[in-house]
C-alpha positions as CSV (number, residue, x, y, z in Angstrom):
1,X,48.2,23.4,14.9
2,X,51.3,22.4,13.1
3,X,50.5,19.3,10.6
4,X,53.0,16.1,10.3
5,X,54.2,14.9,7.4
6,X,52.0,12.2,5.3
7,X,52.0,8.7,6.9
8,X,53.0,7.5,3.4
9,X,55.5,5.4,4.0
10,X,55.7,5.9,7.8
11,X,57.8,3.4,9.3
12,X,55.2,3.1,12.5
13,X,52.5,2.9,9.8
14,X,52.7,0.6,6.8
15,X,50.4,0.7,4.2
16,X,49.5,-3.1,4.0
17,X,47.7,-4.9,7.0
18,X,50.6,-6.6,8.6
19,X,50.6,-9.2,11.6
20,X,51.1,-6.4,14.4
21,X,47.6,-4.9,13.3
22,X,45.9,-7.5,13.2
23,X,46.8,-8.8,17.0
24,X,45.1,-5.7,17.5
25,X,42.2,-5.9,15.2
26,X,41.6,-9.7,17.1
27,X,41.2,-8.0,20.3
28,X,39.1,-5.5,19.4
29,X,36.7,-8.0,17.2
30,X,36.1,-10.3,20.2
31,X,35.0,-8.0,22.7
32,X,32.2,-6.7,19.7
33,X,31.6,-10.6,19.2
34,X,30.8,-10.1,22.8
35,X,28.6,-7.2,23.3
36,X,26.7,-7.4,20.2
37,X,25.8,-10.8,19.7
38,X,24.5,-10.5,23.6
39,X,21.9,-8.2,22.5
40,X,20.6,-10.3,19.8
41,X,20.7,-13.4,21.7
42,X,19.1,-12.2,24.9
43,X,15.5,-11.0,22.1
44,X,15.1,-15.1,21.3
45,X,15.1,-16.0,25.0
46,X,12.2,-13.5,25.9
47,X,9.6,-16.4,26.2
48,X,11.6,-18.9,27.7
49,X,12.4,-16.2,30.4
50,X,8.2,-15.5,31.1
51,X,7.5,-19.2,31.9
52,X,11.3,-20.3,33.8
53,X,11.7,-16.9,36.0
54,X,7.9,-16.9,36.8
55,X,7.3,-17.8,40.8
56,X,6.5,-21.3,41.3
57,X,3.2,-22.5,40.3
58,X,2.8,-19.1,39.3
59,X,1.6,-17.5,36.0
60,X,4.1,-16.4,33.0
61,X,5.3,-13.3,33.5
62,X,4.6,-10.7,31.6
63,X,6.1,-9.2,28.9
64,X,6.3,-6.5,29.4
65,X,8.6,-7.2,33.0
66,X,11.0,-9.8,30.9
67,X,11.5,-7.1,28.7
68,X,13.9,-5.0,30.9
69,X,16.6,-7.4,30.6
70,X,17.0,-5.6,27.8
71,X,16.5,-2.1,28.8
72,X,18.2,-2.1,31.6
73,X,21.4,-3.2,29.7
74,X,20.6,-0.5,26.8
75,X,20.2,1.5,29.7
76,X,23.9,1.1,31.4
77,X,25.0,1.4,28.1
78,X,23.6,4.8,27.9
79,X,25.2,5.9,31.4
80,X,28.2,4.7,30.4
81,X,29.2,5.7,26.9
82,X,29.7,9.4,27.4
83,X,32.3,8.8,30.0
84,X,34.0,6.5,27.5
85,X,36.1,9.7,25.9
86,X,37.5,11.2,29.1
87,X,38.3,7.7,31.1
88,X,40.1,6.5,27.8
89,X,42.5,9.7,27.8
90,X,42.5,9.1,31.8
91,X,43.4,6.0,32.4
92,X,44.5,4.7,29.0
93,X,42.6,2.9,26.1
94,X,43.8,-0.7,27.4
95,X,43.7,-0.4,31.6
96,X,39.9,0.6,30.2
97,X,39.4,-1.8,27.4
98,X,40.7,-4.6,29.9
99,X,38.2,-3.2,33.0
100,X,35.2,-3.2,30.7
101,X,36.0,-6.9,29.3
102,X,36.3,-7.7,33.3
103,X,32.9,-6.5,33.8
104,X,31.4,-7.6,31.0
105,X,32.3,-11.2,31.7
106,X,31.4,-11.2,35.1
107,X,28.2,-9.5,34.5
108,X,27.6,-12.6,32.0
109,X,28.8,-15.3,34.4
110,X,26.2,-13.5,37.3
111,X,23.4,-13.5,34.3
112,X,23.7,-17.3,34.1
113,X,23.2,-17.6,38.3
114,X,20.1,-15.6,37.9
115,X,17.3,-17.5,40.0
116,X,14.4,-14.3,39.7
117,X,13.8,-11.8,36.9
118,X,15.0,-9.3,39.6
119,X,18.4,-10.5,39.6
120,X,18.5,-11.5,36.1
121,X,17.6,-7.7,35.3
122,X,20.0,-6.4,37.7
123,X,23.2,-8.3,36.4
124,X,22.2,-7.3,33.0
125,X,23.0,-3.7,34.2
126,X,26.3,-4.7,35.6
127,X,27.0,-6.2,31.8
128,X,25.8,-3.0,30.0
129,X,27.9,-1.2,32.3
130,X,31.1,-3.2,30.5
131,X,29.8,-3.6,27.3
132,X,28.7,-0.1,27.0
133,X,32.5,1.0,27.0
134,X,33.5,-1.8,24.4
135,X,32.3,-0.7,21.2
136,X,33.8,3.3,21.4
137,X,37.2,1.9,23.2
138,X,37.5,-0.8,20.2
139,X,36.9,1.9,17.7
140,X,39.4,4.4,19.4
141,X,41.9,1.4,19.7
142,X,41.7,0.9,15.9
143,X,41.8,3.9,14.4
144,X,45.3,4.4,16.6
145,X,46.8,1.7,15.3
146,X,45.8,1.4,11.9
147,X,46.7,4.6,11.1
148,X,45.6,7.0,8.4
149,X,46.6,4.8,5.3
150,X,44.5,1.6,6.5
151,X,42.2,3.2,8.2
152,X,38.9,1.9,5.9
153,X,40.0,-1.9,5.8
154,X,40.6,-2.1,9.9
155,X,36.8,-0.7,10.3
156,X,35.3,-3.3,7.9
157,X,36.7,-5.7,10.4
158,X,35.2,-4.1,13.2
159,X,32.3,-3.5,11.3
160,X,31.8,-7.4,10.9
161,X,29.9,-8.3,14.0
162,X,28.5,-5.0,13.9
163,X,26.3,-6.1,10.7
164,X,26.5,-9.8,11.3
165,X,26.0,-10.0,15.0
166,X,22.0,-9.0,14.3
167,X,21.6,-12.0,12.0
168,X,23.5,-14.8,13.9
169,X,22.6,-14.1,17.1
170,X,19.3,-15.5,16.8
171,X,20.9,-18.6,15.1
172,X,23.1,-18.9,18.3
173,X,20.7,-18.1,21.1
174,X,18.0,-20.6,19.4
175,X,20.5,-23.6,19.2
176,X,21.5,-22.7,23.0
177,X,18.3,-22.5,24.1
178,X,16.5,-25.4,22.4
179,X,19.5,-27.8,22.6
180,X,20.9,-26.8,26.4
181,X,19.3,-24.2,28.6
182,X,19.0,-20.4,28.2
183,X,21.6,-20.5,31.0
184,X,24.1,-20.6,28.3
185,X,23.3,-17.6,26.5
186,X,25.5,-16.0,29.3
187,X,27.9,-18.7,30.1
188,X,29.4,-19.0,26.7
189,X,31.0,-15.2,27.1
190,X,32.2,-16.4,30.1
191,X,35.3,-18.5,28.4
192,X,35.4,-16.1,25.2
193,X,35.8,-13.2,28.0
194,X,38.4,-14.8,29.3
195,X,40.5,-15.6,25.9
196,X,39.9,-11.9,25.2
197,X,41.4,-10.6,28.5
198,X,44.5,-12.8,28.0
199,X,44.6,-11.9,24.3
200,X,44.6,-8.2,25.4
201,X,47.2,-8.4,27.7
202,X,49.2,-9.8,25.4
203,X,48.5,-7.9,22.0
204,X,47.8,-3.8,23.3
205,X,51.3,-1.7,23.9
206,X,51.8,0.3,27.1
207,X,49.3,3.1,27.2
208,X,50.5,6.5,27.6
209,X,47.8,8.2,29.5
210,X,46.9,11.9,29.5
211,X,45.3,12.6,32.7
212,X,45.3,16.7,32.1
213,X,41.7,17.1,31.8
214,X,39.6,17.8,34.9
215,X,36.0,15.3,35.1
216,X,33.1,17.2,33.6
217,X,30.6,16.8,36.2
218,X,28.3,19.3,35.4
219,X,28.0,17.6,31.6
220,X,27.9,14.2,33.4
221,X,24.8,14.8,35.5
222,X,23.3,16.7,32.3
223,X,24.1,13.8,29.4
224,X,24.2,10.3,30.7
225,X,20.9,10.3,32.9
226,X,19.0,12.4,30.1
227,X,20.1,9.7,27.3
228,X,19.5,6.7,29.3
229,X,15.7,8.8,30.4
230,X,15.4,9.5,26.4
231,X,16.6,5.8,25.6
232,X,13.9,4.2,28.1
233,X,10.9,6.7,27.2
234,X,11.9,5.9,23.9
235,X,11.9,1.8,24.1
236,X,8.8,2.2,26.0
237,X,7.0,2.9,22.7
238,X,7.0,-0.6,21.4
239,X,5.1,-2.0,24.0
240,X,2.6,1.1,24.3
241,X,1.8,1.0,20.6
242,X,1.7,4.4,20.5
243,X,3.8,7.3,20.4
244,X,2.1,9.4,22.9
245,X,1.9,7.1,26.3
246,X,2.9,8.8,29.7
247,X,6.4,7.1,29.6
248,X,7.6,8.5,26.2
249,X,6.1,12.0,27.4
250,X,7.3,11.8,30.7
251,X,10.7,10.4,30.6
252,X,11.3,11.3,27.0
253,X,10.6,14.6,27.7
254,X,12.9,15.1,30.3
255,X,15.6,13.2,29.2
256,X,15.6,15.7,26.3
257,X,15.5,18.7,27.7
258,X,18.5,17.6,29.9
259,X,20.6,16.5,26.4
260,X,19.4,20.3,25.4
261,X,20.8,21.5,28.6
262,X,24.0,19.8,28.3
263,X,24.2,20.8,24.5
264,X,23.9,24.7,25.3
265,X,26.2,23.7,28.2
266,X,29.2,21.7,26.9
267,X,30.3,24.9,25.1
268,X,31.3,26.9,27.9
269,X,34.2,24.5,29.5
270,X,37.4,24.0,27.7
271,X,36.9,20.2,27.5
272,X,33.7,19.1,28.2
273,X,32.2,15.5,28.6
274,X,31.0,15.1,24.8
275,X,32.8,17.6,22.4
276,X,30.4,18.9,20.1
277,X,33.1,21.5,18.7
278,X,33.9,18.3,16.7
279,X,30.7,19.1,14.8
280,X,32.3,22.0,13.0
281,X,34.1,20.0,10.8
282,X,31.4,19.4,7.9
283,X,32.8,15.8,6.5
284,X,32.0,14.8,10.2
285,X,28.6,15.8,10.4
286,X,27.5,15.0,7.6
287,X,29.2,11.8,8.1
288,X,27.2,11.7,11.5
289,X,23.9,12.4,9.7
290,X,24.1,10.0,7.2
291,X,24.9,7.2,9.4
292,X,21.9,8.7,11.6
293,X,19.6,7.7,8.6
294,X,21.6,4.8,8.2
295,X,21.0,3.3,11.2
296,X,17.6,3.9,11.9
297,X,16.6,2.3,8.9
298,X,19.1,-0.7,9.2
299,X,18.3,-1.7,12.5
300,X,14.4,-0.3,12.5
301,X,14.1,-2.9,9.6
302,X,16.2,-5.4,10.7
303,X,13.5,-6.7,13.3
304,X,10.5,-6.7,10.7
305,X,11.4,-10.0,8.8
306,X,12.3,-11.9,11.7
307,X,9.4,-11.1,12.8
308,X,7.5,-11.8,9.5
309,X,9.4,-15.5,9.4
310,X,8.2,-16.6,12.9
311,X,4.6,-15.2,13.4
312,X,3.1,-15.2,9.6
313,X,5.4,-18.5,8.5
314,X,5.8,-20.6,11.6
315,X,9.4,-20.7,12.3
316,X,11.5,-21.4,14.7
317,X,14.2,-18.8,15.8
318,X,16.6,-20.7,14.6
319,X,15.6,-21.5,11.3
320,X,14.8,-17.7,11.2
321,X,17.9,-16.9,11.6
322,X,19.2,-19.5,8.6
323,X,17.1,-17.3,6.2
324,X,18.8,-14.2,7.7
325,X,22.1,-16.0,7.1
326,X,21.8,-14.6,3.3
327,X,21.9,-11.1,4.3
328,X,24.9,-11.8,6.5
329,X,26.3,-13.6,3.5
330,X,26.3,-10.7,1.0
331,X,27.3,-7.9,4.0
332,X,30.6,-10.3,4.4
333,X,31.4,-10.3,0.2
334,X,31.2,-6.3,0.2
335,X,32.8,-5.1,3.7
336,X,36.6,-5.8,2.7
337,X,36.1,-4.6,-0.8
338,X,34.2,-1.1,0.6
339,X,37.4,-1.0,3.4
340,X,39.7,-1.2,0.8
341,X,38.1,1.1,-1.7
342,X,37.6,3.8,1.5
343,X,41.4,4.1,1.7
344,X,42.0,4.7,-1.6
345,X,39.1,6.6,-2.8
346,X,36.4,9.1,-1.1
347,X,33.3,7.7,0.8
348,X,30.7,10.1,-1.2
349,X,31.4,7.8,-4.0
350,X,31.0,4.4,-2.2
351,X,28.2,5.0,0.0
352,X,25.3,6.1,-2.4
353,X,26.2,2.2,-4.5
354,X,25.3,0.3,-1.3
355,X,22.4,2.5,-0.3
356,X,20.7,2.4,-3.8
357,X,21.2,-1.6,-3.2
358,X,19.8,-1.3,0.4
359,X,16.6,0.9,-1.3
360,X,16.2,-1.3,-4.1
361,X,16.0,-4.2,-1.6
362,X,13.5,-2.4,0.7
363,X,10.8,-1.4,-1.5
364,X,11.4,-5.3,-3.1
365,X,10.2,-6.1,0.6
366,X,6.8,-4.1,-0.1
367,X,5.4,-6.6,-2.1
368,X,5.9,-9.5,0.3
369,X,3.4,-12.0,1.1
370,X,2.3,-15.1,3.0
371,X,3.5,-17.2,0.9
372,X,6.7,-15.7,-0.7
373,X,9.7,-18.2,-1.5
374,X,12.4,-18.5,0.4
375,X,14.8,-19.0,-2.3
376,X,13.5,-17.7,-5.2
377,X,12.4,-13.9,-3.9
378,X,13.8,-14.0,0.3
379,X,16.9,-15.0,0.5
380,X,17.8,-13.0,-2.9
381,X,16.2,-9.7,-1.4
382,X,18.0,-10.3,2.0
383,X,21.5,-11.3,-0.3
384,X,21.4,-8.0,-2.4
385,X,20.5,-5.9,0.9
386,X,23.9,-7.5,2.6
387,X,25.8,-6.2,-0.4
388,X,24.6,-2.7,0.6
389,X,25.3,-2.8,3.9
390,X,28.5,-4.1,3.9
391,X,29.5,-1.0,1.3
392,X,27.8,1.3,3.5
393,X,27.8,1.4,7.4
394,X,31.8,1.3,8.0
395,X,33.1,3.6,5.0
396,X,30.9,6.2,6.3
397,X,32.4,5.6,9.8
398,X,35.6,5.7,8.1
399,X,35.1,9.2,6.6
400,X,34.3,10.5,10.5
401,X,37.2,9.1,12.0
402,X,39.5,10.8,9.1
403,X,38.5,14.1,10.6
404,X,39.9,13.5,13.8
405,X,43.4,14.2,15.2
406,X,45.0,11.6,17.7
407,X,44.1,13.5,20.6
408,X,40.2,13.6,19.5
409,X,39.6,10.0,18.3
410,X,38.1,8.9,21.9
411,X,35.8,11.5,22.3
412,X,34.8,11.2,18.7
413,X,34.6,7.2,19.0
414,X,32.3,8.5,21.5
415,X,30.0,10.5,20.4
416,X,29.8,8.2,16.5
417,X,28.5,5.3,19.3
418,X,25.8,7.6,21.0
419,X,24.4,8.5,17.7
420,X,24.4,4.8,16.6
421,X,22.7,4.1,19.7
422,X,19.9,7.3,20.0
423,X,19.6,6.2,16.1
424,X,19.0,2.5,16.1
425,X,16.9,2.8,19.7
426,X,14.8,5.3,17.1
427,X,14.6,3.4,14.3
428,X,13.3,-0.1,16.4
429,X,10.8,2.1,18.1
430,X,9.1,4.1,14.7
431,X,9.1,0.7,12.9
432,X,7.2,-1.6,15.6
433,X,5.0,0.9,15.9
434,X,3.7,1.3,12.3
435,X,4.2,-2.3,12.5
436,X,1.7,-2.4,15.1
437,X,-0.7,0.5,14.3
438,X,-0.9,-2.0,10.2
439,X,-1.7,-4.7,12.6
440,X,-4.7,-2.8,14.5
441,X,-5.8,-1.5,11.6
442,X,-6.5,-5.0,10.3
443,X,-9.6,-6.3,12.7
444,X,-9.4,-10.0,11.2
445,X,-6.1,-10.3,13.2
446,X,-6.6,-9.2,16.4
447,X,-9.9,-10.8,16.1
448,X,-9.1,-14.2,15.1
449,X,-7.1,-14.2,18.4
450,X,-9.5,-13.3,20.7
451,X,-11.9,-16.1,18.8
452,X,-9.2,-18.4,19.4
453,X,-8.9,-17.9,23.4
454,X,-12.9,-17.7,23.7
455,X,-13.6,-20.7,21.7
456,X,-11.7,-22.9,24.3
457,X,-14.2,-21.9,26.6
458,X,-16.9,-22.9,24.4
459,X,-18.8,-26.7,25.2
460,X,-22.0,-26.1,24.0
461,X,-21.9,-25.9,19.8
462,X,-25.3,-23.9,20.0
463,X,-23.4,-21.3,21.6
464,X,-21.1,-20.9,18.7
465,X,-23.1,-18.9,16.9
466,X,-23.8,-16.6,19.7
467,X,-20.0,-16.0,19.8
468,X,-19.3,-15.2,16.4
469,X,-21.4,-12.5,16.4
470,X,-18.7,-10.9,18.3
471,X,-15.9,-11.3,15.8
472,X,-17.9,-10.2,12.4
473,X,-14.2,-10.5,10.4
474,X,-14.0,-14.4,11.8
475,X,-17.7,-14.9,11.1
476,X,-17.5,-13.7,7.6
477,X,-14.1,-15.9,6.8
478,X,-15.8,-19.2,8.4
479,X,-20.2,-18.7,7.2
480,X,-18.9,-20.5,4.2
481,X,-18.1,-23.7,5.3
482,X,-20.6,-23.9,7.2
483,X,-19.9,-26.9,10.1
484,X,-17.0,-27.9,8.6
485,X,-15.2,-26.8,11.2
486,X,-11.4,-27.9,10.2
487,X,-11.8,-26.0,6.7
488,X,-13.0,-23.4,8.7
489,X,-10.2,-23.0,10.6
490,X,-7.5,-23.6,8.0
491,X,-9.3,-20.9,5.9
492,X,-9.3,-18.6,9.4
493,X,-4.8,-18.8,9.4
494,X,-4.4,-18.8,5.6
495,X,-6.3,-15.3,5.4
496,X,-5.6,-14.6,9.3
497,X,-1.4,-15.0,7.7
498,X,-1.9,-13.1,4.3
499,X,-3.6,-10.2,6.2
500,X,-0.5,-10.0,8.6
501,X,2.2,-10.6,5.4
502,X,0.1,-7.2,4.1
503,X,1.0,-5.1,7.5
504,X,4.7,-6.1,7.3
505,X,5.1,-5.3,3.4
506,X,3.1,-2.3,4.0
507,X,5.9,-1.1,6.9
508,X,8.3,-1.4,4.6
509,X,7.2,1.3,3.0
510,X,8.7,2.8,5.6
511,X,11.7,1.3,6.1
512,X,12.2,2.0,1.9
513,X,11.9,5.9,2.7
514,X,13.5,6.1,5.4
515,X,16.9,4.6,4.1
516,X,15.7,6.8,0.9
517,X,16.6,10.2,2.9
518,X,20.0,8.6,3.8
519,X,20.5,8.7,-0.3
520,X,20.0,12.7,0.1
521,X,22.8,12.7,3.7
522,X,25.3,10.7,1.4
523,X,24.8,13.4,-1.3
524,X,26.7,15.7,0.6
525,X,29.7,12.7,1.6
526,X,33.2,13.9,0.4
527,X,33.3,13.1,-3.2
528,X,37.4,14.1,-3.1
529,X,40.0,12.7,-1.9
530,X,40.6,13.0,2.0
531,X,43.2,13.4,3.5
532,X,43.4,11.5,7.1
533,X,44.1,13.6,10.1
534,X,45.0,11.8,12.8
535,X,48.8,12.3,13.0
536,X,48.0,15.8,13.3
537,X,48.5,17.2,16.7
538,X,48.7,20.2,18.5
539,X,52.4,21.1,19.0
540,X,53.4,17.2,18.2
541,X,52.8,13.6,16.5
542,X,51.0,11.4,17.6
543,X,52.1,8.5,19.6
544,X,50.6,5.3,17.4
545,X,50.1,2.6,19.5
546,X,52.8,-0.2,19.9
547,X,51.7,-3.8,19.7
548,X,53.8,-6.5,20.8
């Protein structure tokens, strides 16, 4: 491999962020807008989905059946982002990036014409299908044009709705929902779709294809369908409450044995679907590791105080989401600043500052309560844990992408977005289940909602008594007050809430540790100078890509 002179001063790539990057940068940011903020909004339109897609005159639908509009779209995603690497060098990063916006809005504008759960589940797939393809494309897209001297400040844009789409995409979907219909959680990508097609068009140079690899079909029937089998045993664990649950040990199971078999496989053909080679570069996996960690942690925890704010304090989705807003807040103070520092100095030296901020605000988290302020403990926790993040998840993107040549940046845009994905699918499914198993453990919860239902049923007073000797925890919190039956129940949700507020701060414990091990990944981060290698290339440079 002969190596090509230092972009330094590189007429194709300036060292500033000029106007010609940033068209690019635009494009790229949309379609993220897009695909992320989807996923976020579609989680606050669960309920209104059991009670307006149930049959007529029928009962809500469960939960567990609403619930694969969003499996099925991590699903497709799953099918879908392996093949990312080879179609991008196939067909060309924007034919590609172009077809997957296509999809993406037309699988939105069929998701708004949904009439059953069936068909709403169905067009979902068609979206994930798109949107799947997005996020590694936008990546690869980029990195090409930002070359090796900008390379940190162009992924803290992308990383923007990466970290902020979790946070106002509950704000979003609950002012759609309450003020129009849920409807318009999938119309409104129909217009942005639309702006981001044209603005594509426009913006991304002629591709120069390199259609000299044969399909991997072998590593294709191996990889997607045992990711998307691991991805859905693995989301099944939520609603099992358990670990062990014949869906996580049948489909899990499978689906990792066949990522096994496609490991021990993908080294045999010269260039297989997902190149692990890539791994023997150290920066890169240990890059790869720590945002592993990383991302189980951040999105594992990122579902626990939502959580906390709606069933233990009473709110809305919406004004969830405001309180979020301050960890959104600090994430957007600290992404440029970590981008620019990631150019100019190495990751190993950023990263650790932003995770000790992230721990620091985690174990804070463990000694939440029912009745914890908003602005005085909440919304300063949530602030400090945006500065973290924002100094965190892109640099150490950053330092994987400087490891890869031109020629490699799909397939390694690739497989950074199936770790992200195995990892956060990981992280949400550990967390809800300690978050569950604190809740169990708890018999004053669960049994002050089966009280709740039965005592509807209840006319007779007499037989009050005869009913409380079934919930002992209830009877104990109301035998106080006697017939006083509104102190009663006012005393019932006050301890009912500070019993809940205990499992959440207890699961943060969890959370804390987790993103603690990232603090030992990030150890072994480059604490030297790296030097970028995408403009090296086997035999010549690079191509960057031209923008209009």
């Amino acid at each position: 491999m002969s190596a090509v002179p230092s972009a330094l001063g590189h007429p194709e790539y300036p060292d500033k962020i000029d106007a010609a990057v940033l068209k690019v940068a635009g494009v790229v940011v949309l379609g993220a807008i897009m695909s992320i903020l989807d996923i976020t909004v579609v989680n606050v339109a669960m309920a209104t989905f059991q009670t307006q897609l149930a049959p007529k005159g029928g009962v809500p639908l469960p939960y567990s059946t609403v619930a694969w509009t969003v499996t099925g779209y991590t699903l497709a995603l799953a099918t879908v982002i392996p093949m990312t690497g080879w179609a991008a060098d196939r067909f060309g990063t924007k034919r590609l990036y172009m077809a997957a916006l296509l999809l993406f809005t037309l699988g939105s504008a069929l998701c708004a014409t949904a009439t059953s759960i069936g068909m709403l589940v169905s067009f979902r797939v068609l979206q994930g299908l798109g949107g799947g393809m997005l996020m590694p494309l936008g990546m690869t897209i980029m990195t090409r044009a930002a070359g090796p001297k900008r390379m940190g400040r162009l992924m803290a844009v992308l990383g923007v709705p990466m970290l902020l789409g979790p946070i106002f995409g509950p704000i979003l979907g609950g002012y759609l929902i309450d003020h129009y219909s849920w409807h318009w959680i999938f119309l409104i990508n129909v217009p942005i779709g639309a702006i981001a097609l044209a603005y594509a068009s426009w913006a991304l140079g002629k591709d120069r294809p390199e259609p000299t690899e044969s399909f991997d079909w072998v590593g294709m029937a191996l990889m997607s369908p045992g990711l998307a089998m691991f991805l859905f045993g693995i989301s099944s664990i939520p609603g099992e409450g358990s670990f062990f649950n014949w869906k996580t040990e049948v489909f899990g199971t499978v689906g990792v044995l066949m990522i096994v078999g496609f490991v021990f496989y993908s080294f045999r053909p010269k260039h297989p679907l997902l190149d692990l080679r890539l791994f023997e570069n150290r920066n890169l996996t240990v890059a790869v590791i720590t945002m592993f960690l990383f991302a189980g942690a951040f999105f594992g925890g990122l579902l626990l105080l939502p959580q906390y704010l709606q069933e233990v304090r009473g709110e809305t989705p919406l004004s969830a989401g405001w309180v979020m807003a301050a960890q959104g807040l600090g994430a957007m103070i600290t992404m440029p600043v970590a981008g620019a520092l990631a150019d100019k100095y190495p990751v190993g030296r950023i990263v650790p500052v932003g995770l000790v901020l992230i721990v620091g605000g985690m174990f804070t988290l463990t000694q939440l309560n029912a009745h914890s302020s908003y602005w005085g403990f909440i919304r300063p926790v949530l602030f400090v844990m945006g500065l973290g993040m924002g100094a965190t998840m892109m640099p150490i993107m950053t330092s994987a992408i400087k490891t890869l040549t031109a020629h490699t940046v799909a397939r390694g845009s690739t497989l950074l977005n199936i770790t992200q994905q195995i990892a956060s699918s990981i992280g949400v499914a550990v967390l809800s289940v300690v978050l569950t198993n604190q809740l169990k453990g708890r018999p004053l919860v669960g049994q002050a909602q089966a009280f709740g239902e039965a005592a509807k049923t209840v006319k007779d007073p007499s037989a009050m008594g005869a009913l409380l000797e079934r919930y002992p925890a209830v009877a104990k919190v109301l035998a106080p007050f006697g017939t006083d039956q509104a102190a009663g129940q006012k005393a019932l949700a006050t301890q009912v809430h500070d019993v809940m507020a205990q499992a959440f701060a207890h699961t943060y414990w969890v959370a804390a540790c987790i993103v603690a091990l990232t603090l030992v990944a990030a150890f072994f981060l480059p604490r030297r100078h790296e030097e970028s290698h995408l403009l090296d290339e086997e035999g010549e440079p690079a191509a960057p890509v031209f923008v209009h």
